[in-house]
N, C-alpha and C positions, 0 to 999 in steps of 0.2 A: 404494508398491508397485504395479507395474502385474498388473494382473487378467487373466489369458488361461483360465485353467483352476481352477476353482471349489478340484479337491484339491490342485493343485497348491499353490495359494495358503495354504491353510488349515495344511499341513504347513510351507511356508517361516516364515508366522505364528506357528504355534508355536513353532518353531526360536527365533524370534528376542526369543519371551517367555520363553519359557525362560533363554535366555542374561541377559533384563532378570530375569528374579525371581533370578537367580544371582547378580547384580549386586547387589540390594538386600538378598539375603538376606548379602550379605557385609558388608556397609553396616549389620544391622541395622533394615533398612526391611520395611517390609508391601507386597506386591502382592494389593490386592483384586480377584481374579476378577473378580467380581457385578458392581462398579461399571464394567467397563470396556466400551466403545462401540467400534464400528469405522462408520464412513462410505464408502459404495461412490460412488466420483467419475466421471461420465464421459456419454456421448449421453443423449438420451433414448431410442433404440432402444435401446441397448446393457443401458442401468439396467432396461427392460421387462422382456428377455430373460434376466436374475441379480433379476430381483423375488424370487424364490425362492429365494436361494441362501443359504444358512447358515455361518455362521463358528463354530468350534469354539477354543478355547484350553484345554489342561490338562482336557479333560470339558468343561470348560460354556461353552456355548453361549454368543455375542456377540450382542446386541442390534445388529441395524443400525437406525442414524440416516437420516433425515433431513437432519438440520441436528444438530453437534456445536460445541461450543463450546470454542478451543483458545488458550488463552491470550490469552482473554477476548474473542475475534474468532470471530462467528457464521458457520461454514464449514456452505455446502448441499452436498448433491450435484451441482448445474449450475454451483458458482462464481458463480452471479447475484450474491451477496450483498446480497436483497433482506434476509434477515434480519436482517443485522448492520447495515445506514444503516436501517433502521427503529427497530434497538433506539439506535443511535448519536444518529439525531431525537429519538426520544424521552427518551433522556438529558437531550441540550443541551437540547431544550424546556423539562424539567422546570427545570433550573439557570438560564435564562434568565427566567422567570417569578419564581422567586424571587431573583435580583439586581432585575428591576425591582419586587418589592416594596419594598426597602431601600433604592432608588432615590438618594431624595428625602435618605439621610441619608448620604449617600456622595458624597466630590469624584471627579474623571473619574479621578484616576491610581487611586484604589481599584477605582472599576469597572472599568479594563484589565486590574487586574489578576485580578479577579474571572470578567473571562470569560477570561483567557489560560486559568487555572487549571482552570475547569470546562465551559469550553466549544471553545474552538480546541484546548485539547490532546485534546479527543478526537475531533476530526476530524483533526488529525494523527495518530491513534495507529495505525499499519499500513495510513496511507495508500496505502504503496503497492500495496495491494491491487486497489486503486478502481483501475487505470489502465485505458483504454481501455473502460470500464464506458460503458452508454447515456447520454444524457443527462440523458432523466428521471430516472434515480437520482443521478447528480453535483448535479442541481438541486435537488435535497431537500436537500443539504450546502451547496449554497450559500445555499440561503435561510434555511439557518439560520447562516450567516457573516453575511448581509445583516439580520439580524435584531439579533442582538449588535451593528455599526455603530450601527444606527440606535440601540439602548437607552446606548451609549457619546456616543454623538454630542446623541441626545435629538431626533432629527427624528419628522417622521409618517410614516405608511405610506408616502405616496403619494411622498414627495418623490425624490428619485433617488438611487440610492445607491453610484453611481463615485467620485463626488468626495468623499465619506467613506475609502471604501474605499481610495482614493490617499492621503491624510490621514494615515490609520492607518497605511499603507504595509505593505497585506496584500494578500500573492497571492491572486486567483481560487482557488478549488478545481483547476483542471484544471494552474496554476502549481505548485500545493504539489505535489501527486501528480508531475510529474515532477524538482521540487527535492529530492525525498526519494530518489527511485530515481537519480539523479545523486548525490546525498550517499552512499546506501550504495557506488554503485560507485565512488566517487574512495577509502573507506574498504576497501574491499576490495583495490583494486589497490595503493595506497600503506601499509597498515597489514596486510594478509593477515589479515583480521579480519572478519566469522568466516571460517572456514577453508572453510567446502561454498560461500559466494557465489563466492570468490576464484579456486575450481576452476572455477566456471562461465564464468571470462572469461578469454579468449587474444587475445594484443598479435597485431597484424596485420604479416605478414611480405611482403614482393615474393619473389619466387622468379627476381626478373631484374634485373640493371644499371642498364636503363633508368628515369631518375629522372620518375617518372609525379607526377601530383595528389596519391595518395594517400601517396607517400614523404615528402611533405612532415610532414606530421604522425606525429611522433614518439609518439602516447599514441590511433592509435586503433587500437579491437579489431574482432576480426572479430563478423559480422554473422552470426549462424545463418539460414538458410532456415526456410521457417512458412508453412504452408499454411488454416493455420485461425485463425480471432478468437481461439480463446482460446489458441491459442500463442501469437499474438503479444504476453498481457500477461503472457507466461511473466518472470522477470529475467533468464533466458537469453539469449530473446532482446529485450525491449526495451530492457534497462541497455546493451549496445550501440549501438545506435541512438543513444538518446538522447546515452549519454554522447559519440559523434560530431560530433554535431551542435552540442555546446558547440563554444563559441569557443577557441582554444590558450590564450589568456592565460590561463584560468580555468585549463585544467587542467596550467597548467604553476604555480600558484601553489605558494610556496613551503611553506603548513601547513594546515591545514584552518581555522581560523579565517578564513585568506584568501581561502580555496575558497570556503566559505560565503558570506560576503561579496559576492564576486564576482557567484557566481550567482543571489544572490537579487536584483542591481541588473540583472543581465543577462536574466532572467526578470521585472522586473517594467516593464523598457523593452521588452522584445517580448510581452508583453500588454496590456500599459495604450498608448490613445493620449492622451500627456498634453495634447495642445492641445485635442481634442475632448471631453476626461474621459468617457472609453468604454472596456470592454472591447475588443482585437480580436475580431475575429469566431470565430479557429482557438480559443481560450481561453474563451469560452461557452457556457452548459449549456443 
């Protein structure tokens, strides 16, 4: 919901808990007042200027957050998401510590599978959040990727950790993040699944005869304009982009199994230089 007018907001707000307690009370569900949060998103001039501003639901008053936690992903106020790759660090850290206790009494296929389980899946988990994030913050998730390698692999600190990382045949952090936001938009446009991503993308049309560059390709969408960083890692606008920017063969594949496939050989040959065993440069945190 966008913010222009403090009452305004507060009545549309209600309106529209009202309608959810209407919903649950048909359902047989509880809506607890007390327990519910709302989070004001946006500048930091703007967040100064509503420091003050109070939210009302049904009589009582809405505690504003900070940072709210929404299906187990820590959302601030600024989008940084410093909160959530700290709480995500310190997960993997914890689980990583404890696989390399048990180390010593586990063959390699257990331990893969022990960090798929507690460690990469939850640096995949709403990855796509992370895109376009700084460096320094992508580099905390990678080093906790580089970390898992090395405890799989059983090397030292020091030693290098590409040619693991090709080994394993695991994308960079800045790979996945965009493997992910290509996977939702090929499921979006081919499966209209969920239904609110699928509104957000429209096929690209010529509005003339003339057969240009871009008629050639039959599967790309239009591109929103974005004037600011953090529109651009709206899914609006960068599942376009991105999904452009694939090769046709990928996204003319015939099932998603394919798709996947595809992309993830296609994404792991335009970031990995396999002769040098190096990251490219555009794919580094």
């Amino acid at each position: 919901m966008s913010l222009c007018n403090v009452g305004e907001t507060e009545e549309k707000l209600d309106e529209i808990m009202r309608a959810v307690k209407n919903w649950m009370d048909a359902k047989q569900l509880k809506l607890n007042e007390d327990k519910s949060e709302c989070l004001l998103v946006g500048k930091k001039n703007d967040l100064r200027r509503l420091a003050t501003a109070t939210l009302r639901m049904h009589g009582t008053t809405m505690e504003v957050k900070h940072v709210v936690r929404d299906l187990g992903v820590l959302v601030d106020r600024h989008l940084s998401f410093h909160d959530q790759i700290n709480n995500v660090v310190k997960a993997t850290g914890y689980h990583l510590k404890n696989i390399a206790f048990i180390k010593k009494y586990l063959d390699e296929k257990t331990i893969k599978m022990l960090v798929h389980n507690y460690v990469m899946s939850k640096l995949d988990y709403c990855n796509s959040l992370y895109y376009r994030l700084p460096n320094y913050l992508l580099k905390r998730l990678q080093n906790v990727m580089n970390r898992a390698a090395r405890l799989i692999k059983g090397l030292p600190r020091r030693e290098r950790i590409t040619p693991p990382l090709i080994d394993l045949h695991w994308l960079p952090i800045k790979a996945r993040i965009i493997y992910k936001i290509c996977l939702m938009t090929y499921q979006a446009l081919h499966f209209e699944r969920p239904k609110y991503m699928n509104n957000l993308l429209s096929a690209f049309h010529l509005d003339t005869s003339m057969i240009l560059r871009h008629s050639v390709d039959r599967h790309r969408l239009i591109e929103p304009r974005c004037n600011s960083d953090i529109g651009f890692r709206a899914f609006a606008t960068c599942a376009p982009r991105l999904y452009n920017m694939m090769p046709e063969n990928i996204k003319n594949s015939e099932n998603l199994q394919i798709f996947k496939k595809k992309l993830k050989t296609h994404l792991f040959t335009e970031c990995y230089d396999l002769n040098e065993k190096c990251i490219k440069q555009d794919y580094r945190c």
